[in-house]
N, CA and C atoms of all chains as a GROMACS GRO file, in nm:
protein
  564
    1UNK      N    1  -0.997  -0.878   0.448
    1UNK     CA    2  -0.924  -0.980   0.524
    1UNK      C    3  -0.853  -0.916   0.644
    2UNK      N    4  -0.782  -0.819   0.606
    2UNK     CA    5  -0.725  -0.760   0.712
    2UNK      C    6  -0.785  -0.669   0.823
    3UNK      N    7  -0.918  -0.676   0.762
    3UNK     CA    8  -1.012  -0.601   0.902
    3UNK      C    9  -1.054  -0.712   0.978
    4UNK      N   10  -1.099  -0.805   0.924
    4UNK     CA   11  -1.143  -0.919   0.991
    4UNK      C   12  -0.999  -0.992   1.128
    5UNK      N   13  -0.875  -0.967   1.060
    5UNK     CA   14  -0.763  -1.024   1.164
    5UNK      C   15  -0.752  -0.894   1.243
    6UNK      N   16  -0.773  -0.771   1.212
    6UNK     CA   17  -0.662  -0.625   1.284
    6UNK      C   18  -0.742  -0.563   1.330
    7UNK      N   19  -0.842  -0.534   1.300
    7UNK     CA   20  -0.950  -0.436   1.327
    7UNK      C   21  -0.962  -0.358   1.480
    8UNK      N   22  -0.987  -0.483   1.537
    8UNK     CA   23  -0.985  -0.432   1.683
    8UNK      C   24  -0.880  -0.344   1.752
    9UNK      N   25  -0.759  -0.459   1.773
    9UNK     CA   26  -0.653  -0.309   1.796
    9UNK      C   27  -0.606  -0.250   1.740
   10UNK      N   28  -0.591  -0.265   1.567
   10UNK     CA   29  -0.516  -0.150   1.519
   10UNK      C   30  -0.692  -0.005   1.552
   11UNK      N   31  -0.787  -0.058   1.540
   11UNK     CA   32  -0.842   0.078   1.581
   11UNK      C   33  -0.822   0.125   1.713
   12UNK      N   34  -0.752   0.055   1.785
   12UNK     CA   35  -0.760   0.160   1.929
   12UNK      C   36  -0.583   0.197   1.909
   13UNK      N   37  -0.509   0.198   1.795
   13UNK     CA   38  -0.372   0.258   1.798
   13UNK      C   39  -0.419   0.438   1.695
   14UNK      N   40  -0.526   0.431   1.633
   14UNK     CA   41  -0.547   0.560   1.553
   14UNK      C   42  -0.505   0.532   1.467
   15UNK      N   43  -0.551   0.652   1.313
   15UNK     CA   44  -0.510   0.664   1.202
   15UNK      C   45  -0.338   0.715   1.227
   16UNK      N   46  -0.269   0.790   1.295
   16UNK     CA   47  -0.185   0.873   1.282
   16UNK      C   48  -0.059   0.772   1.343
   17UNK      N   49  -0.095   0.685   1.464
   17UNK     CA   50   0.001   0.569   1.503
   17UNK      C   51  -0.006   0.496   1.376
   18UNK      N   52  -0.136   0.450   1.327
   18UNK     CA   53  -0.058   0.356   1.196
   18UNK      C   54   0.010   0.348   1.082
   19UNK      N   55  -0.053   0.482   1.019
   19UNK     CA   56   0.033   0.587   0.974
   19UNK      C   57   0.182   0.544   0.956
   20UNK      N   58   0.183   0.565   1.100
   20UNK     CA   59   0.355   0.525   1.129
   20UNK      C   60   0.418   0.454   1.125
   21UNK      N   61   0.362   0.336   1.177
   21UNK     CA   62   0.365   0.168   1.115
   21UNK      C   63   0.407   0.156   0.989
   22UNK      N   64   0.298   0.216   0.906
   22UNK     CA   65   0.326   0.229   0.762
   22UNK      C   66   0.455   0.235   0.696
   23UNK      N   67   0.462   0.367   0.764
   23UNK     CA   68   0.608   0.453   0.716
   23UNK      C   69   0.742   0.343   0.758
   24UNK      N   70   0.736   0.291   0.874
   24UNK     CA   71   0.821   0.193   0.930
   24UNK      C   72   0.780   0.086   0.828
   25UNK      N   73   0.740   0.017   0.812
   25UNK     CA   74   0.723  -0.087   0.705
   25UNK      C   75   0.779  -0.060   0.555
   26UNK      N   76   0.740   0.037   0.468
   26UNK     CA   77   0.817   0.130   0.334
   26UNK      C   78   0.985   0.114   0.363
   27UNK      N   79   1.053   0.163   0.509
   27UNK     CA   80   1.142   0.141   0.494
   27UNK      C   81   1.216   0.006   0.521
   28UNK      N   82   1.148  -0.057   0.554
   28UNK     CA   83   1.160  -0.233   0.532
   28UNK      C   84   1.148  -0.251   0.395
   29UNK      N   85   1.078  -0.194   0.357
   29UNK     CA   86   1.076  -0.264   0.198
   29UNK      C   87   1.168  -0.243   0.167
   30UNK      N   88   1.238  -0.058   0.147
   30UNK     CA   89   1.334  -0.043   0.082
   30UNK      C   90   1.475  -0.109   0.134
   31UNK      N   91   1.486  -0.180   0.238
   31UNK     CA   92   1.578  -0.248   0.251
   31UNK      C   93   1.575  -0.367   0.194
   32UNK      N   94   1.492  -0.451   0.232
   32UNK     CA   95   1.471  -0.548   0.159
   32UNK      C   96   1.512  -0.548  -0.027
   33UNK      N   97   1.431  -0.441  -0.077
   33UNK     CA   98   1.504  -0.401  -0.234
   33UNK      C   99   1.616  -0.422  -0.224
   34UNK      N  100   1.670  -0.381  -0.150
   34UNK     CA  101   1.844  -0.321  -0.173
   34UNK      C  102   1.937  -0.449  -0.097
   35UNK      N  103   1.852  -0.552  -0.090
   35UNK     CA  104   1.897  -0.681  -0.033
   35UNK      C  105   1.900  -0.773  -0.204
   36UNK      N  106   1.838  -0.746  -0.242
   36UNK     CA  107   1.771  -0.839  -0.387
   36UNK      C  108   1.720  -0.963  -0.346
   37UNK      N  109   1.655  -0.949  -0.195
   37UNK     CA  110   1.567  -1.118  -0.216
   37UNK      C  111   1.431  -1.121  -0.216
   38UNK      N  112   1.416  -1.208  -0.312
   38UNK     CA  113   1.276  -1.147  -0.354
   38UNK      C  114   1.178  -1.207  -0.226
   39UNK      N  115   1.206  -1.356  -0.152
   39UNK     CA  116   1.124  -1.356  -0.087
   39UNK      C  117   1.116  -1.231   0.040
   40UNK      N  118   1.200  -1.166   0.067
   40UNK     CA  119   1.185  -1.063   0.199
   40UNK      C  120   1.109  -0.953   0.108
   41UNK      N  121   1.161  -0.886  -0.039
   41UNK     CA  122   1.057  -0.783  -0.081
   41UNK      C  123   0.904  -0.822  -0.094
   42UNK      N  124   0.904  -1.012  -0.127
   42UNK     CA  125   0.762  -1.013  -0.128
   42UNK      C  126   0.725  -1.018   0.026
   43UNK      N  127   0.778  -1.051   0.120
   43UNK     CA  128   0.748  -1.034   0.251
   43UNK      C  129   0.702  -0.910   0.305
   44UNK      N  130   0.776  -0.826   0.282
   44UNK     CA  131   0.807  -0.630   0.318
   44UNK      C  132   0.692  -0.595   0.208
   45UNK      N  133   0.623  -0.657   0.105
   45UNK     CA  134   0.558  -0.554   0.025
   45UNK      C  135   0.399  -0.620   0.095
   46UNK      N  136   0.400  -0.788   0.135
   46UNK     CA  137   0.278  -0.801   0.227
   46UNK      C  138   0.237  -0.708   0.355
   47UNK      N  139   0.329  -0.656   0.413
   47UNK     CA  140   0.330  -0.552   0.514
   47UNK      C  141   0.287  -0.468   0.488
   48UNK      N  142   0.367  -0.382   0.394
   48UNK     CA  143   0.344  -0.232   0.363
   48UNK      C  144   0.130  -0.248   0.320
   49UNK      N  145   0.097  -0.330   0.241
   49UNK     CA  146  -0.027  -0.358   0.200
   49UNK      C  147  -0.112  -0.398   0.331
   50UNK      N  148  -0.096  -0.466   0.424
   50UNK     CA  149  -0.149  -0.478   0.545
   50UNK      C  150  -0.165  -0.358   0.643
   51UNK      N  151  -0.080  -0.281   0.631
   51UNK     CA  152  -0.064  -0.157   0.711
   51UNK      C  153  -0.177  -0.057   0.655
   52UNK      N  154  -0.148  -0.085   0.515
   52UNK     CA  155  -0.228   0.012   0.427
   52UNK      C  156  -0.371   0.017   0.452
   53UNK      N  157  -0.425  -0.149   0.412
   53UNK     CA  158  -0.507  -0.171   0.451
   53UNK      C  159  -0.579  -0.189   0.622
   54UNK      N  160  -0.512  -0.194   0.706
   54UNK     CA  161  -0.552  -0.154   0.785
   54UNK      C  162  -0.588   0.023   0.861
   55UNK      N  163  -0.511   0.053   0.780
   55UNK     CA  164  -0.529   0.237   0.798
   55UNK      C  165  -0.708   0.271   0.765
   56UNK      N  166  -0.718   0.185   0.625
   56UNK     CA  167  -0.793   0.206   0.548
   56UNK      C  168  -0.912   0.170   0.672
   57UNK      N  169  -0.941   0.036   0.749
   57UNK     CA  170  -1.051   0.041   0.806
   57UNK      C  171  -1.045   0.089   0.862
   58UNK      N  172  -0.986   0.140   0.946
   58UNK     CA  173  -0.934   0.256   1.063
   58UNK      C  174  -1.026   0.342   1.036
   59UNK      N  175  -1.018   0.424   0.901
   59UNK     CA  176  -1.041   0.568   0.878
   59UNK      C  177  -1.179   0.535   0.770
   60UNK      N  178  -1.233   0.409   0.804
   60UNK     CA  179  -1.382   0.370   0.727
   60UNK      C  180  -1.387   0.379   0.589
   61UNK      N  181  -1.259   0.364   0.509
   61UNK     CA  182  -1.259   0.312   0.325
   61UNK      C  183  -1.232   0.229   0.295
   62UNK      N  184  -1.307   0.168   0.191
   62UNK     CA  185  -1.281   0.034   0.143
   62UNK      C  186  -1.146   0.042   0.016
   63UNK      N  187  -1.010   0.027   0.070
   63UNK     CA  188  -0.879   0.079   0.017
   63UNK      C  189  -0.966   0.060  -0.166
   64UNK      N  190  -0.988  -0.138  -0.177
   64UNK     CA  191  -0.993  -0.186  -0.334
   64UNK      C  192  -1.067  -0.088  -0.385
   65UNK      N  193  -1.178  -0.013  -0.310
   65UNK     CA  194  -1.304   0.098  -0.381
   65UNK      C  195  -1.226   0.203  -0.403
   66UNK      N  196  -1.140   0.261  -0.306
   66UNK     CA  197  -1.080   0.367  -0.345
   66UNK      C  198  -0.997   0.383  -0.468
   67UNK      N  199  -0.931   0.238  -0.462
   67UNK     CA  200  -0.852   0.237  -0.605
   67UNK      C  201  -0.912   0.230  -0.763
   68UNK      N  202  -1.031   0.179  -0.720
   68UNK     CA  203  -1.091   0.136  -0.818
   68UNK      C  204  -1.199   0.262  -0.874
   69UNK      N  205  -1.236   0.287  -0.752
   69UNK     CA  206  -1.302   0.457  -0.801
   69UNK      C  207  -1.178   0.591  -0.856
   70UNK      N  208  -1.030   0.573  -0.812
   70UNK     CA  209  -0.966   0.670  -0.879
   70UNK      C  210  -0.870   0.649  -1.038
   71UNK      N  211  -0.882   0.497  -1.004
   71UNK     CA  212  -0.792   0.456  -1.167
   71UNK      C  213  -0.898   0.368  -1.240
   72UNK      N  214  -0.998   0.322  -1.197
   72UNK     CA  215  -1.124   0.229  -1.317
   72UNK      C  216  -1.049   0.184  -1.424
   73UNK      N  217  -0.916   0.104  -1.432
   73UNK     CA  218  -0.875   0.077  -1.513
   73UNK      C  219  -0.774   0.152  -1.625
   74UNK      N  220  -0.781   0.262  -1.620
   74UNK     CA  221  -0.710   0.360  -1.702
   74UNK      C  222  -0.650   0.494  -1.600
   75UNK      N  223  -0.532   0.538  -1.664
   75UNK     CA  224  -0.519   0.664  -1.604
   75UNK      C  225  -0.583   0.776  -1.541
   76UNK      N  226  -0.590   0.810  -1.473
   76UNK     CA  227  -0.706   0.916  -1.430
   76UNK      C  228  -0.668   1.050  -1.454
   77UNK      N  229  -0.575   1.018  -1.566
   77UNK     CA  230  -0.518   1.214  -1.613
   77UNK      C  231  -0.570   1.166  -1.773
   78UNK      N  232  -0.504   1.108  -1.826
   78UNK     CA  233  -0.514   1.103  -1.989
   78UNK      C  234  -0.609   0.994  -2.014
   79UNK      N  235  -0.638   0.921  -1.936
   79UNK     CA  236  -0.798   0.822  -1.937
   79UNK      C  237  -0.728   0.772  -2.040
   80UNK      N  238  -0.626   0.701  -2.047
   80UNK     CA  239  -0.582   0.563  -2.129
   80UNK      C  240  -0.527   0.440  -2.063
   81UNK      N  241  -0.496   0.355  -2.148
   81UNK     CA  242  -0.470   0.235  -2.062
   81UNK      C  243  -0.371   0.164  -2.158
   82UNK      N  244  -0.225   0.158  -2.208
   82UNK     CA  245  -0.131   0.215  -2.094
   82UNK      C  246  -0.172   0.333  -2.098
   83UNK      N  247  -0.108   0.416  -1.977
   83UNK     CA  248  -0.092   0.585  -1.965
   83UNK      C  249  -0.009   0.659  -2.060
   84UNK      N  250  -0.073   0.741  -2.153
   84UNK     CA  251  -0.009   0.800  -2.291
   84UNK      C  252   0.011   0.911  -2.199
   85UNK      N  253   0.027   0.962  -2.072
   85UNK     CA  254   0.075   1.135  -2.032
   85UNK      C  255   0.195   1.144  -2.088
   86UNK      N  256   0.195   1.246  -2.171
   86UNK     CA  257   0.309   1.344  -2.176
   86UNK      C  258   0.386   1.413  -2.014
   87UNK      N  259   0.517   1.404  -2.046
   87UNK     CA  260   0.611   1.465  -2.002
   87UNK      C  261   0.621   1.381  -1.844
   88UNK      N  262   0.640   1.441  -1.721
   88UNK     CA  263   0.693   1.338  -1.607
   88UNK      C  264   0.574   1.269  -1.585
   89UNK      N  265   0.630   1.132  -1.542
   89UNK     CA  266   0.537   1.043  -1.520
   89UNK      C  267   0.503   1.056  -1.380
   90UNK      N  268   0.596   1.140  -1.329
   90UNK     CA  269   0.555   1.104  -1.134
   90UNK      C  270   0.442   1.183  -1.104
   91UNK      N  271   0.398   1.245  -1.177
   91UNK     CA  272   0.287   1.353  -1.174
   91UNK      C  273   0.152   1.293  -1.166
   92UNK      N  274   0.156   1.176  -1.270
   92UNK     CA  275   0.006   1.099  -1.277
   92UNK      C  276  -0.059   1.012  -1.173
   93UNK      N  277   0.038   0.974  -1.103
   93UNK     CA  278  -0.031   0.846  -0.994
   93UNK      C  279  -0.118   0.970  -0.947
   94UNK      N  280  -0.062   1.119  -0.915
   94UNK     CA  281  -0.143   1.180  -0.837
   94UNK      C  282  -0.080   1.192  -0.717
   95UNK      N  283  -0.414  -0.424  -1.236
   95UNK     CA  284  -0.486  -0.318  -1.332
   95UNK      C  285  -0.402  -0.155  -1.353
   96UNK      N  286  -0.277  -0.205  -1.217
   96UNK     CA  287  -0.150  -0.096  -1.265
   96UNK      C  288  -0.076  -0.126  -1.326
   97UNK      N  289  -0.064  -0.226  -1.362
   97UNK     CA  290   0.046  -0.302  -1.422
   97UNK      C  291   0.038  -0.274  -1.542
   98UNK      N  292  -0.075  -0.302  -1.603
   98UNK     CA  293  -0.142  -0.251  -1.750
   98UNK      C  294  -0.131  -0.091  -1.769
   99UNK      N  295  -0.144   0.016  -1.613
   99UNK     CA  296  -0.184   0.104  -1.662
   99UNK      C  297  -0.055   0.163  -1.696
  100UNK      N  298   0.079   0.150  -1.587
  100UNK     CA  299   0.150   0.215  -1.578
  100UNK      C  300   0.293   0.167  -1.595
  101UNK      N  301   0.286   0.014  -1.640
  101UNK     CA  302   0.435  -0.048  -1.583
  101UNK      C  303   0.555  -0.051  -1.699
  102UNK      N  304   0.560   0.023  -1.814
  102UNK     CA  305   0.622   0.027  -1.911
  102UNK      C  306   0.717   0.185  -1.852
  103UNK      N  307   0.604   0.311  -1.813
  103UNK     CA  308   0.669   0.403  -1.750
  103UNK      C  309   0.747   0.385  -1.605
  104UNK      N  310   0.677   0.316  -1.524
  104UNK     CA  311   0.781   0.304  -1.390
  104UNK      C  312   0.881   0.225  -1.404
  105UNK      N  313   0.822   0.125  -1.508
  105UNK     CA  314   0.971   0.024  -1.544
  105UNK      C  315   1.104   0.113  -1.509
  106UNK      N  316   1.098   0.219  -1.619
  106UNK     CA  317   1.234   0.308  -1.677
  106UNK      C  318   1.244   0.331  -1.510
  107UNK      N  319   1.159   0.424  -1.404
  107UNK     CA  320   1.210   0.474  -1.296
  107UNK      C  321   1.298   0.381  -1.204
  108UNK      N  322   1.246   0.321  -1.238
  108UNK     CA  323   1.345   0.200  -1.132
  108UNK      C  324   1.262   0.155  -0.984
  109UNK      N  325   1.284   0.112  -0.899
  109UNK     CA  326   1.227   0.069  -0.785
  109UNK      C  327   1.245   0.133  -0.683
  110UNK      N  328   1.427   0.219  -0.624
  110UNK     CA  329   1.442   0.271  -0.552
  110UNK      C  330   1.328   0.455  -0.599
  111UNK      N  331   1.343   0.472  -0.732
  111UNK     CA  332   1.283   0.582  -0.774
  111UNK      C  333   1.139   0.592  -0.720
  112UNK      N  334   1.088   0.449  -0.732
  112UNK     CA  335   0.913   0.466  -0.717
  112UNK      C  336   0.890   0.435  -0.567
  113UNK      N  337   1.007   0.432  -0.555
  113UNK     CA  338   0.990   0.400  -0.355
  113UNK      C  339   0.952   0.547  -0.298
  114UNK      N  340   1.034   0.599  -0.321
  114UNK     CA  341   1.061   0.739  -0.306
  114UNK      C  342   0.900   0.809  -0.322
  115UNK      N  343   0.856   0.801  -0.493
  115UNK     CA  344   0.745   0.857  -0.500
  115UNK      C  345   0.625   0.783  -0.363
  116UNK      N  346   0.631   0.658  -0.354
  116UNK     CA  347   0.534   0.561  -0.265
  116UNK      C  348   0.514   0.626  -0.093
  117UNK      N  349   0.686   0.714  -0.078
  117UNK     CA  350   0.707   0.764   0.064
  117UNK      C  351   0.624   0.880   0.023
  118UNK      N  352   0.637   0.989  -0.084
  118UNK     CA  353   0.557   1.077  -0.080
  118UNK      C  354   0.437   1.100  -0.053
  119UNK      N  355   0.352   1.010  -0.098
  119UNK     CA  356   0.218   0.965  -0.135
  119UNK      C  357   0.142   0.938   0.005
  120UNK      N  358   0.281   0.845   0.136
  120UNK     CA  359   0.210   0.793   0.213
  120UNK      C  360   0.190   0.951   0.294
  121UNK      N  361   0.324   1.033   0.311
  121UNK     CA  362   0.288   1.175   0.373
  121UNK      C  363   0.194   1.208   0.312
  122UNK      N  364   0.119   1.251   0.213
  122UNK     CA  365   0.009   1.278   0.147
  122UNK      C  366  -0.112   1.239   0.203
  123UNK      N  367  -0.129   1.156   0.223
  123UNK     CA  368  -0.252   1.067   0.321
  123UNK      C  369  -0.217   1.111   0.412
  124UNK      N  370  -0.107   1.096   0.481
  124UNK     CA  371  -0.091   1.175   0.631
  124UNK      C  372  -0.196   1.338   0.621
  125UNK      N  373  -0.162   1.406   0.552
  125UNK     CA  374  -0.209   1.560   0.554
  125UNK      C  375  -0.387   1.502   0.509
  126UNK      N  376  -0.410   1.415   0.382
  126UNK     CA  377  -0.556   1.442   0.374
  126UNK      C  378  -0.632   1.362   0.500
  127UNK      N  379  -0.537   1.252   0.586
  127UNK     CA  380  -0.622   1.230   0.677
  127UNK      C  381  -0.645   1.346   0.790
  128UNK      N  382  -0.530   1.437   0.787
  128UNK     CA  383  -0.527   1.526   0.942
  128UNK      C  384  -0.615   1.655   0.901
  129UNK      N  385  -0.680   1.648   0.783
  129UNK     CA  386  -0.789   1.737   0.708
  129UNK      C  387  -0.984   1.654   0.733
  130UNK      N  388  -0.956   1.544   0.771
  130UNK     CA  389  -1.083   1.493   0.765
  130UNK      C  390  -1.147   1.463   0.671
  131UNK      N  391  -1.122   1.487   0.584
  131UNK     CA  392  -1.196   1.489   0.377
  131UNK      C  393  -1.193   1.347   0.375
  132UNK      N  394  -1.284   1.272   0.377
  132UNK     CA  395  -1.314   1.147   0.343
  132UNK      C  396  -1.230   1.130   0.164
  133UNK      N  397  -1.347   1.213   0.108
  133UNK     CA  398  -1.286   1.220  -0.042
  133UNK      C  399  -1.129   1.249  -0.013
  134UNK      N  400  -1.073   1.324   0.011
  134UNK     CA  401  -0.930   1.380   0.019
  134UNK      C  402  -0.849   1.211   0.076
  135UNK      N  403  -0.858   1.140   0.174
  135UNK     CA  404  -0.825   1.047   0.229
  135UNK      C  405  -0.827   0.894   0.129
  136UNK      N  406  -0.916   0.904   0.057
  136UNK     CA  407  -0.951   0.779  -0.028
  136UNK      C  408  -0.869   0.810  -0.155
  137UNK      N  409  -0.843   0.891  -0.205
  137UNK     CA  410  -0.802   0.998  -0.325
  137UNK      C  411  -0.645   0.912  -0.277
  138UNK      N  412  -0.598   0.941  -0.148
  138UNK     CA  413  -0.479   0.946  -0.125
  138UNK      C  414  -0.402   0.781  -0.057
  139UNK      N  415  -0.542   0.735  -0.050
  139UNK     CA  416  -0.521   0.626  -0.077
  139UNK      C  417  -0.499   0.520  -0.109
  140UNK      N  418  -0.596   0.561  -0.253
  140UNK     CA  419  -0.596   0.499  -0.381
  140UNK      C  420  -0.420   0.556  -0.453
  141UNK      N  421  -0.349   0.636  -0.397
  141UNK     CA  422  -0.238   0.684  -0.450
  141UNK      C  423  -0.135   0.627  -0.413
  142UNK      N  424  -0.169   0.599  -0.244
  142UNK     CA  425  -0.044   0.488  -0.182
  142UNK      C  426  -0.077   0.372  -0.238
  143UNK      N  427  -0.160   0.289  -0.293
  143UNK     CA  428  -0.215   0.181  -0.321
  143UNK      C  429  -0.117   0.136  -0.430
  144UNK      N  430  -0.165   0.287  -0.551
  144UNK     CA  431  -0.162   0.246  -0.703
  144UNK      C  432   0.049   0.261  -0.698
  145UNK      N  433   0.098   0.338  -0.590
  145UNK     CA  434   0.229   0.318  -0.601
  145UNK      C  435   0.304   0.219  -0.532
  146UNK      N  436   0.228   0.157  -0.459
  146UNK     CA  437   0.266   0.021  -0.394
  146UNK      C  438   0.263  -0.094  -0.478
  147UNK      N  439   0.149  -0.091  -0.580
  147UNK     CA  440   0.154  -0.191  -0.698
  147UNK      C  441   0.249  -0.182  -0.809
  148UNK      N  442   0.307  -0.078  -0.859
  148UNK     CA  443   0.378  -0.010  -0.921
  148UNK      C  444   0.475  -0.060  -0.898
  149UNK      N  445   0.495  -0.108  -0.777
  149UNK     CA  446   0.643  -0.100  -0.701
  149UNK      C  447   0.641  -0.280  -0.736
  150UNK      N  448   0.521  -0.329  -0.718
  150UNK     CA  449   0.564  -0.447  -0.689
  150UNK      C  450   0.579  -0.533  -0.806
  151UNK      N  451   0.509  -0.471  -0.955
  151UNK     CA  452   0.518  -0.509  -1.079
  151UNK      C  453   0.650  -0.494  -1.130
  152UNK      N  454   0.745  -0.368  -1.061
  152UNK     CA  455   0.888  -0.344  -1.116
  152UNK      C  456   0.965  -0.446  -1.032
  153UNK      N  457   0.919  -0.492  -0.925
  153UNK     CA  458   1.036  -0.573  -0.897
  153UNK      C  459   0.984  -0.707  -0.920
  154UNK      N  460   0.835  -0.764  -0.986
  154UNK     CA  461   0.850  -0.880  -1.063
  154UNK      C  462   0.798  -0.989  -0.961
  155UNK      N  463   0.657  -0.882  -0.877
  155UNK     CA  464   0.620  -0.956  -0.755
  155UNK      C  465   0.482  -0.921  -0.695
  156UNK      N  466   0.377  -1.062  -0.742
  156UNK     CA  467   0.246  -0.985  -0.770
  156UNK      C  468   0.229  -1.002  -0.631
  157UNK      N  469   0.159  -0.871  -0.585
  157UNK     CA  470   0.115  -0.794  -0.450
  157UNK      C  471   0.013  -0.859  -0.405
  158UNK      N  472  -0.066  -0.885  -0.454
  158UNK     CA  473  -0.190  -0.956  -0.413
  158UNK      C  474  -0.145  -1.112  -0.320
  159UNK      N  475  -0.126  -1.197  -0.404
  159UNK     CA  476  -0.001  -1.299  -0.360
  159UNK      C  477   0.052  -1.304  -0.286
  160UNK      N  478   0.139  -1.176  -0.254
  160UNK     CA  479   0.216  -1.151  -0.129
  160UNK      C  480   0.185  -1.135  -0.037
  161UNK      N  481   0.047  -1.080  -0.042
  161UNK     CA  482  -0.028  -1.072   0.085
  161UNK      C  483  -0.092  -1.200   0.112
  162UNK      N  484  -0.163  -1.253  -0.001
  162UNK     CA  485  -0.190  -1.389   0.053
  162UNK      C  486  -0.123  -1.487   0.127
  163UNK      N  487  -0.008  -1.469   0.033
  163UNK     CA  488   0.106  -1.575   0.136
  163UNK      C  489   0.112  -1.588   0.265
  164UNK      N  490   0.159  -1.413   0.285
  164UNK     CA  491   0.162  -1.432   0.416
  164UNK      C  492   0.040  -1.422   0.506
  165UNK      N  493  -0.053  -1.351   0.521
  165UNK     CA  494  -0.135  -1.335   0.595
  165UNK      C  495  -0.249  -1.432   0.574
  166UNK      N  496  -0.298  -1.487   0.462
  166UNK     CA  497  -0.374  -1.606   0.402
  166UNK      C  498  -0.459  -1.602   0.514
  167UNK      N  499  -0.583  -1.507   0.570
  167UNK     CA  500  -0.710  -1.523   0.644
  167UNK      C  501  -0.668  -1.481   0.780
  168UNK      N  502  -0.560  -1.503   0.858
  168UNK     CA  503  -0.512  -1.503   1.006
  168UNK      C  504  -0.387  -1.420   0.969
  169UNK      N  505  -0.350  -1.381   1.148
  169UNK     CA  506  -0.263  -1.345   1.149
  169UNK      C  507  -0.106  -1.453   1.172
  170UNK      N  508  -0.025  -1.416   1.066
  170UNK     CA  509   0.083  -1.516   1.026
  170UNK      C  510   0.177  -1.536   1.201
  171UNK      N  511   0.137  -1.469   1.283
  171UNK     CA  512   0.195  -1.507   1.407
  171UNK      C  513   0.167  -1.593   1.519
  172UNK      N  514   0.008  -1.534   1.532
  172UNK     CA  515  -0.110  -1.654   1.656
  172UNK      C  516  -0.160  -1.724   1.531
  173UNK      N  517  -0.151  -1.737   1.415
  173UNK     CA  518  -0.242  -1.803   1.344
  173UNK      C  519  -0.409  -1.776   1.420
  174UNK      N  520  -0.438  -1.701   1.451
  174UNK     CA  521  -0.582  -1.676   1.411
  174UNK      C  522  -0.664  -1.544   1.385
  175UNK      N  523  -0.803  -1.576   1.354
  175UNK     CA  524  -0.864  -1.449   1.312
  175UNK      C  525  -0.987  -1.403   1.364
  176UNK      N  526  -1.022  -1.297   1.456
  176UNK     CA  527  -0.950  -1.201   1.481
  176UNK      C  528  -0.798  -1.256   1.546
  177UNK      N  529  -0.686  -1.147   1.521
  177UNK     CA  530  -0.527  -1.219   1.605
  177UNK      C  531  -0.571  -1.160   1.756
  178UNK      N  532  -0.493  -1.284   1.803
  178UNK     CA  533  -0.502  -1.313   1.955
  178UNK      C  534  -0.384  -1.289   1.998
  179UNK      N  535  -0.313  -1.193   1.922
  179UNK     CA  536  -0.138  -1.240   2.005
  179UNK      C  537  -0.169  -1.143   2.127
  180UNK      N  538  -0.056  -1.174   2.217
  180UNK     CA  539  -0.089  -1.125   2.376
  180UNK      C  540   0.034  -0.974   2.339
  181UNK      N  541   0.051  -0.868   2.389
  181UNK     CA  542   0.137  -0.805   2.403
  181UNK      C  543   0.128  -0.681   2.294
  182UNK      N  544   0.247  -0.612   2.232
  182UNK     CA  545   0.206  -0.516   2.153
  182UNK      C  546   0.220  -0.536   2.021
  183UNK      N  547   0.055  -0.484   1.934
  183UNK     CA  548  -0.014  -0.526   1.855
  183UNK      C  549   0.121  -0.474   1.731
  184UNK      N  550   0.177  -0.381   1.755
  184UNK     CA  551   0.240  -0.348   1.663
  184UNK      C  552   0.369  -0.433   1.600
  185UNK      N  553   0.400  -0.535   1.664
  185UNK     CA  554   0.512  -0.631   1.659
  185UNK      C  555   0.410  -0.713   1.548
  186UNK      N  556   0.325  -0.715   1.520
  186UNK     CA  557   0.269  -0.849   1.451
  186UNK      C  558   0.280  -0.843   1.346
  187UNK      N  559   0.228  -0.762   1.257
  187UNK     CA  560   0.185  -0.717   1.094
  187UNK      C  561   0.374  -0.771   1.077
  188UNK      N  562   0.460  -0.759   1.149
  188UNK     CA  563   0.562  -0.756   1.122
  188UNK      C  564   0.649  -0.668   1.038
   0.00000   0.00000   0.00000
């Protein structure tokens, strides 16, 4: 969806301008969090995902394939579903 | 399909916690895109992805949705698709 609306100019801004976008958007979110309304976090979290996804055609991956080829449903450390890893969890997203 | 995999553990982290990891992740893609590694880039994609969902299951706000809402086929500003807005592209995604 979002290649079909962005495509054109977010490819003539580069992977590394959008990038940045990105990063500018994350900290919208985290304001938004720290607001507690949910419609602006669900607002700020449509962004951050638009950005994402537009990086993604940018740099020629299909984001859903990527996700779907690194988690297929289960963890991609302990291959369970929930994630049984032992010890920190921040380790597993990868 | 993160929600299932992972949302009992990020629960405990909290939101500002998995924000944090989500900023890491996006520098992460920064470096595997400025490497060229297709694989390395999708890897790290699928990482900003799976912590962006993460994020949005702890605060009780399905992502998918959110994007629909707002962007629903067009861009939520010119309303259309490809967006037609006049000026700089980066004001839009909002």
């Amino acid at each position: 969806m979002m290649r079909r609306i962005y495509y054109e100019r977010d490819s003539s801004r580069g992977p590394q301008g959008t990038l940045n976008r990105l990063l500018d958007e994350v900290e919208e979110l985290r304001e938004a969090i720290s607001t507690d309304s949910d419609e602006a976090v669900s607002e700020e979290l449509a962004d951050v995902l638009a950005w994402l996804a537009s990086l993604a055609n940018i740099v020629g991956i299909d984001l859903e394939g990527a996700a779907t080829r690194k988690y297929d449903n289960v963890c991609p450390r302990c291959t369970s579903s929930p994630c049984k890893c032992i010890g920190i969890h921040d380790a597993m997203h990868g």
